[in-house]
N, C-alpha and C positions, 0 to 999 in steps of 0.2 A: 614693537611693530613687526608683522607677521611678513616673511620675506615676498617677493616676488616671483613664482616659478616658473622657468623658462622650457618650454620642451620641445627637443627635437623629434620629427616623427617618423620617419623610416628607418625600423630599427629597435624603434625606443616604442613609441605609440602602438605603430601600424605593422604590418605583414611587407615584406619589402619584396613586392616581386619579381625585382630586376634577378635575382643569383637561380629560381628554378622555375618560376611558371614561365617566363622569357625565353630559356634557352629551351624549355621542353616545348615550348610553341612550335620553336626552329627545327627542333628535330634535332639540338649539338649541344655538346658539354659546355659549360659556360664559361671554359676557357678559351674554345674554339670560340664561341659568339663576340668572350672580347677584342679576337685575336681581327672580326672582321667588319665592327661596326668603323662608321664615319669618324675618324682621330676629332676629337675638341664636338661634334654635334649634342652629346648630352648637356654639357657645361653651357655652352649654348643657349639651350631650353631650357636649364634649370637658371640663367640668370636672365631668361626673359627674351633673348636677341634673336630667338628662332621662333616661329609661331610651329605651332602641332604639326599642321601640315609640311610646313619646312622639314623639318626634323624629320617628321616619318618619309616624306620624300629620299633625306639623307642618308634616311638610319643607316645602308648599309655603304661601305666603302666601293665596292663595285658599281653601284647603285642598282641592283637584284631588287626587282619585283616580290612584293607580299600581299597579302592578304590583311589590309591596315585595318579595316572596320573587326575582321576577326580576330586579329592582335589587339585593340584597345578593348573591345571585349573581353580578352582574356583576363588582360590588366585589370580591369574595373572589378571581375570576378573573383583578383584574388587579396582585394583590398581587405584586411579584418583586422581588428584586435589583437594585439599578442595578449595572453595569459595574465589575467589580472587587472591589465591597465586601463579597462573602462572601468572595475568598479575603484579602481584606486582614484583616477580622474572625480569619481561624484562622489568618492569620500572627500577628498582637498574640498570641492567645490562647495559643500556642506559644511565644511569648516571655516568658510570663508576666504581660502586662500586665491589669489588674485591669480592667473594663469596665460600664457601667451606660447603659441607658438615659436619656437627659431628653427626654421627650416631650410635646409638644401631642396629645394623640389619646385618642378615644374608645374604649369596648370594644370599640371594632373590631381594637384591636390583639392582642385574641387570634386572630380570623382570620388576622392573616400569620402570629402563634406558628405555629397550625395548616398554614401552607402550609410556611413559609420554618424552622422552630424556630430561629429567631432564638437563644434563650435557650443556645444550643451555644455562643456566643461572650460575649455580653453579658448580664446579669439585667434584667429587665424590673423595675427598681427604681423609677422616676421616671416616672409615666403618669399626664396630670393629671387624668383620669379619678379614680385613684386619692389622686394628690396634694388635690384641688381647687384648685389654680391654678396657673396656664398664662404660660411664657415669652411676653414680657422683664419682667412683674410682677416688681422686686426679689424679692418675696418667695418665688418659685419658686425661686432660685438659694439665697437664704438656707435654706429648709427641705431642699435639697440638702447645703449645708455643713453643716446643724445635723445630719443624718439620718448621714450620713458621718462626720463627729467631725474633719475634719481642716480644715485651713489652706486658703482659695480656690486658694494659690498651688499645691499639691499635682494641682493637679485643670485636664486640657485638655478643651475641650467643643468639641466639632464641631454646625456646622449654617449648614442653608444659606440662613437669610437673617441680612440684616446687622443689623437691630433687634437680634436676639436675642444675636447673638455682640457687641455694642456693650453690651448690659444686661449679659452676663457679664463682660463686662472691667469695668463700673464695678462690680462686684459680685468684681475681687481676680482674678478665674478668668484664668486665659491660655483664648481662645479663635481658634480658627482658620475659617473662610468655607468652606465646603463649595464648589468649583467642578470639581469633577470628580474622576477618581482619581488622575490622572498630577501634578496641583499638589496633591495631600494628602499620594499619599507624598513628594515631593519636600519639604514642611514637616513631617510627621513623623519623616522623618530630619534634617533640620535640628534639630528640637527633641532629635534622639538618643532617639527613641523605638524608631526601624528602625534597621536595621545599613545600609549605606553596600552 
């Protein structure tokens, strides 16, 4: 029985442009930018509890005026592909293997829908937007199994940081560490996911 693959997408999929298209927006290093957003407003938005508007209203701790139709522009602009992972995406797809998002992210993620149509390879199943709770929370990975019907062990979750693929292994799941494409297919095919 061919596993289930779970994949997270900023990071792993997609171009994440919160670390430089964001802060080169602002005009400041991206440690200044953390040092002055809204404390908890992303977290927020990514589990649904703030609308778009909210958020950007909040975005900044001061509450400093921006330029928000030309900030989500930017954002929408720098949505793409990382290196490999669409044609890896319609290899799986072509093999028949089954595919679902597990995401951290806000309704932003209908934006890449819109650039990238993600949804040709993977369903936009697991978006904590929609979910309301957000990876390594046990209970994101539990409402995945329970939503699913099947056994942890069924099911490979990709992403690329280590918290979250550590909370799936204690949570049953075989997961794998997103570090590029050439070390993914080489443990994809290990796991006999790809053909050799």
């Amino acid at each position: 029985m061919k596993p289930i693959l779970l994949w997270d997408v900023m990071g792993t999929l997609v171009h994440d442009p919160f670390f430089v298209e964001m802060p080169e927006f602002f005009g400041m290093p991206f440690e200044h930018l953390l040092g002055v957003l809204q404390p908890g407003a992303w977290v927020d938005f990514e589990l649904g509890q703030r609308s778009e508007q909210h958020f950007l209203d909040d975005f900044f701790s001061d509450g400093r005026a921006f330029d928000q139709s030309a900030f989500l522009a930017t954002v929408r602009a720098a949505y793409r592909w990382l290196p490999g992972m669409e044609e890896l995406l319609a290899e799986l797809r072509d093999r028949g293997c089954t595919m679902h998002t597990f995401s951290n992210y806000p309704v932003w993620y209908e934006m890449i829908e819109e650039r990238l149509a993600v949804s040709r390879f993977v369903d936009w199943t697991f978006v904590s937007c929609l979910t309301g709770v957000r990876k390594p929370d046990p209970a994101a990975y539990a409402h995945v199994l329970d939503e699913l019907g099947v056994p942890a062990d069924r099911c490979i979750f990709v992403d690329d940081r280590t918290s979250n693929c550590e909370a799936a292994r204690r949570s049953g799941l075989d997961a794998i560490r997103f570090d590029g494409i050439d070390a993914l297919r080489t443990t994809l095919r290990d796991r006999g996911v790809l053909g050799g």
